[in-house]
C-alpha positions in Angstrom: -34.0 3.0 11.2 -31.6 0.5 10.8 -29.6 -1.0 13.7 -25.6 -0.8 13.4 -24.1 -4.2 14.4 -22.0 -3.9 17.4 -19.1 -6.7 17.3 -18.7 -8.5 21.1 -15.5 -10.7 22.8 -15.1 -12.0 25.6 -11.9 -11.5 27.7 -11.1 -13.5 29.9 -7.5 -14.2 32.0 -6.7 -16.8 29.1 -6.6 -14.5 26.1 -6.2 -11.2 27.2 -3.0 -10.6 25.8 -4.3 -11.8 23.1 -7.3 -9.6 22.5 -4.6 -6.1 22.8 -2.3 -7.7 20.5 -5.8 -8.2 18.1 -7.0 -4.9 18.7 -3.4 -3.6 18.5 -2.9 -4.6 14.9 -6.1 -3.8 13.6 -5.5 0.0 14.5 -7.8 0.4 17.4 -7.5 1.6 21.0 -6.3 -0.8 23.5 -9.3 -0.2 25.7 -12.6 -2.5 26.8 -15.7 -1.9 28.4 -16.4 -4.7 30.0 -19.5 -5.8 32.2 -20.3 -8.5 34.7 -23.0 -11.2 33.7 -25.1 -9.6 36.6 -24.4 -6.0 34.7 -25.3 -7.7 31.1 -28.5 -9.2 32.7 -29.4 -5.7 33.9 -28.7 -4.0 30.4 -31.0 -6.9 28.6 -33.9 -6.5 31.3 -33.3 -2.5 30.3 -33.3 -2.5 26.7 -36.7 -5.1 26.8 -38.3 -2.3 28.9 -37.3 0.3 26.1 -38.9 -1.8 23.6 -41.9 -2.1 25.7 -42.6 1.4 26.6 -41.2 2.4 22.6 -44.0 0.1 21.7 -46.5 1.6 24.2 -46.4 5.5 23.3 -45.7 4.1 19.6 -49.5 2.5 20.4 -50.9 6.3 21.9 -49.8 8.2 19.2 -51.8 5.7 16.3 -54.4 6.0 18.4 -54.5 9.9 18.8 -53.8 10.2 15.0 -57.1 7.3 14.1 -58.9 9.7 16.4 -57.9 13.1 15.6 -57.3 12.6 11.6 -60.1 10.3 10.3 -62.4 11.9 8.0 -65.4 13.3 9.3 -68.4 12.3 7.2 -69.6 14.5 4.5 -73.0 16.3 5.4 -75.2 16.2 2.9 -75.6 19.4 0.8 -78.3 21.3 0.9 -80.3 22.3 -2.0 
């Protein structure tokens, strides 16, 4: 899997004008989702504990599969 790049700006009082006349003339909808730092904080601490519990049942399942696919030994045949 291969993650898309996501492009981010910054709006503040300054340049908003600017940033609708940009998104404006490149085609795109004049609309933002926007968060507060508090809100981006949040989102970061969230996606970490993704990772982390991706990682953990990522972890389980090699597990399960070491234990439910290895090879049993080959009994000896008898004569």
């Amino acid at each position: 899997m291969r993650i898309k790049p996501v492009e981010w700006m910054l709006v503040t009082p300054a340049n908003s004008n600017q940033v609708f006349k940009n998104l404006e003339a490149k085609g795109q909808d004049q609309v933002i989702f926007g968060l507060t730092d508090d809100g981006y904080q949040q989102l970061a601490m969230t996606i970490a504990e993704l990772r982390n519990f991706i990682n953990t049942q990522r972890n389980i399942i090699i597990k399960y599969k070491e234990y439910y696919e290895t090879p049993q030994k080959e009994q000896p045949k008898k004569p």
